[in-house]
BAROTI-324729 format. One record per residue: residue number from 1; residue in one letter; chain; x, y, z of N, C-alpha, C in turn. Coordinates in nm, 4 decimals, always signed. Last residue first. Layout:
<nodes>
[NUM A A [X Y Z] [X Y Z] [X Y Z]]
...
</nodes>
This chain:
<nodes>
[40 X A [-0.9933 +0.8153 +0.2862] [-1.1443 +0.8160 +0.3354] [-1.2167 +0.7545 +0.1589]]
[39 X A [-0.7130 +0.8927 +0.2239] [-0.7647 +0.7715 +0.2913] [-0.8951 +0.7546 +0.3227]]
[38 X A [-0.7330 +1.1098 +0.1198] [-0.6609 +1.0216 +0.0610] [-0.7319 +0.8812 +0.0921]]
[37 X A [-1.0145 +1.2457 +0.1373] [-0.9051 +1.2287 +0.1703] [-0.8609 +1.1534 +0.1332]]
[36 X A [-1.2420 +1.4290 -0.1437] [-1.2267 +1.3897 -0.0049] [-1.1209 +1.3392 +0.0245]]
[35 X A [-1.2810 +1.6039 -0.4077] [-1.1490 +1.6286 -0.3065] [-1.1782 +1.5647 -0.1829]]
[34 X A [-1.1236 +1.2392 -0.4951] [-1.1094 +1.3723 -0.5319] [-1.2866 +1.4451 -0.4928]]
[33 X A [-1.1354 +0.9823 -0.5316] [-1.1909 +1.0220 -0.4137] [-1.1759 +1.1872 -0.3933]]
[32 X A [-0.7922 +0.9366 -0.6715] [-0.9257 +0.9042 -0.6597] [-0.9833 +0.9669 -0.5040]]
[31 X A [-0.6118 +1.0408 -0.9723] [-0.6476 +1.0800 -0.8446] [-0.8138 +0.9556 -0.7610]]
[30 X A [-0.2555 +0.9427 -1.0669] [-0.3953 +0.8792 -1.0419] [-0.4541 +0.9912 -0.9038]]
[29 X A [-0.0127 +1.0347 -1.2655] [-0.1281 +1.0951 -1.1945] [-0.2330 +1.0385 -1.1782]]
[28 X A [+0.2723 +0.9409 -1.4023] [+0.1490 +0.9205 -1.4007] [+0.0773 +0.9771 -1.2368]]
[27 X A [+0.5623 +1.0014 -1.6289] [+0.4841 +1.0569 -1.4539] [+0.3268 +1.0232 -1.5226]]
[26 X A [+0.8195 +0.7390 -1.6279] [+0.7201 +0.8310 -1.7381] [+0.6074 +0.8965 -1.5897]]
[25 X A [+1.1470 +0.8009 -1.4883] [+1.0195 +0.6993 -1.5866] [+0.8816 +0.8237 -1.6175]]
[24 X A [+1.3134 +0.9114 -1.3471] [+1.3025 +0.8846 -1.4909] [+1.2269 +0.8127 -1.5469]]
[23 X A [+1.2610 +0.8045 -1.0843] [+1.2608 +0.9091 -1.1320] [+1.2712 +0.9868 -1.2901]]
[22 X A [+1.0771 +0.4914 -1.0668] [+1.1912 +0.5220 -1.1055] [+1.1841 +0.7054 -1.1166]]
[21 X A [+0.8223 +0.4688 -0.7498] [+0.8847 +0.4593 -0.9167] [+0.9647 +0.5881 -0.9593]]
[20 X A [+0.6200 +0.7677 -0.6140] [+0.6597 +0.6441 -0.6288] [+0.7215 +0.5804 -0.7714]]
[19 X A [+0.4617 +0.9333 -0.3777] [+0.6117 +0.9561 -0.5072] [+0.6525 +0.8121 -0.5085]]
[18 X A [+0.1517 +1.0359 -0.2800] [+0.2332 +0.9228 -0.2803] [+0.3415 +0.9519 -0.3942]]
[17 X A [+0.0103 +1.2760 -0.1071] [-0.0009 +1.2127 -0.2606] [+0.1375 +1.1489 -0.2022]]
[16 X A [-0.2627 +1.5785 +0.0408] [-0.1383 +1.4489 +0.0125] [-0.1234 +1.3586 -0.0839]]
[15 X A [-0.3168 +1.8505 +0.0146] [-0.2957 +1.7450 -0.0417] [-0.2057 +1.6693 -0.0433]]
[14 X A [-0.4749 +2.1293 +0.1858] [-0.3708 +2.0432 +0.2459] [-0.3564 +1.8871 +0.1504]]
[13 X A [-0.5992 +2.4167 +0.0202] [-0.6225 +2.2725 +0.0583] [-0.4782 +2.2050 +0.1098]]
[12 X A [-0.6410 +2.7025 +0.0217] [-0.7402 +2.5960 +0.0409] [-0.7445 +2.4751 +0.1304]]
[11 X A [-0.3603 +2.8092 -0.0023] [-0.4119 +2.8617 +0.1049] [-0.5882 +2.7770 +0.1200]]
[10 X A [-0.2178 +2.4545 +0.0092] [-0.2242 +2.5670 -0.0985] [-0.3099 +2.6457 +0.0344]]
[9 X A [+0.0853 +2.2134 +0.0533] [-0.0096 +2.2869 +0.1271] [-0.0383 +2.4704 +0.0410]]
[8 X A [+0.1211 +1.8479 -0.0664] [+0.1132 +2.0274 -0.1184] [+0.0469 +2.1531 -0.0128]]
[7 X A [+0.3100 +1.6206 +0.1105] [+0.1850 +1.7162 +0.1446] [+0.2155 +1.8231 +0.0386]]
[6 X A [+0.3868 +1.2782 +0.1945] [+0.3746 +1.4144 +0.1840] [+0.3120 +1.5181 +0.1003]]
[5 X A [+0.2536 +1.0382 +0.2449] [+0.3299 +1.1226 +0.3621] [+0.3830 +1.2448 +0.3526]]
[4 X A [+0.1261 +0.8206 +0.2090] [+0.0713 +0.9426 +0.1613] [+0.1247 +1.0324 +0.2363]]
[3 X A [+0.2343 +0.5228 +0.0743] [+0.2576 +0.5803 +0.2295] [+0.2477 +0.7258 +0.1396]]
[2 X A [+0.0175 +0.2064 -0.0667] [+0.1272 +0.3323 -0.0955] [+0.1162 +0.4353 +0.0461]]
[1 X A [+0.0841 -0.1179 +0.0000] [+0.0000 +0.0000 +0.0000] [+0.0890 +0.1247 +0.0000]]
</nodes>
């Protein structure tokens, strides 16, 4: 399971999100449950 440990903080919203896989690989963006919590 992915660890949501760090944070964008905007003057709205507090978003957490998971960095995961090679730094050179291709960037994928999954959102779900958008905007309730990562974990809810």
């Amino acid at each position: 399971m992915l660890e949501f440990d760090r944070h964008i903080v905007t003057p709205t919203l507090d978003i957490a999100y998971a960095d995961s896989g090679p730094a050179e690989g291709p960037v994928v963006l999954l959102m779900h449950g958008w905007p309730d919590a990562a974990r809810g």
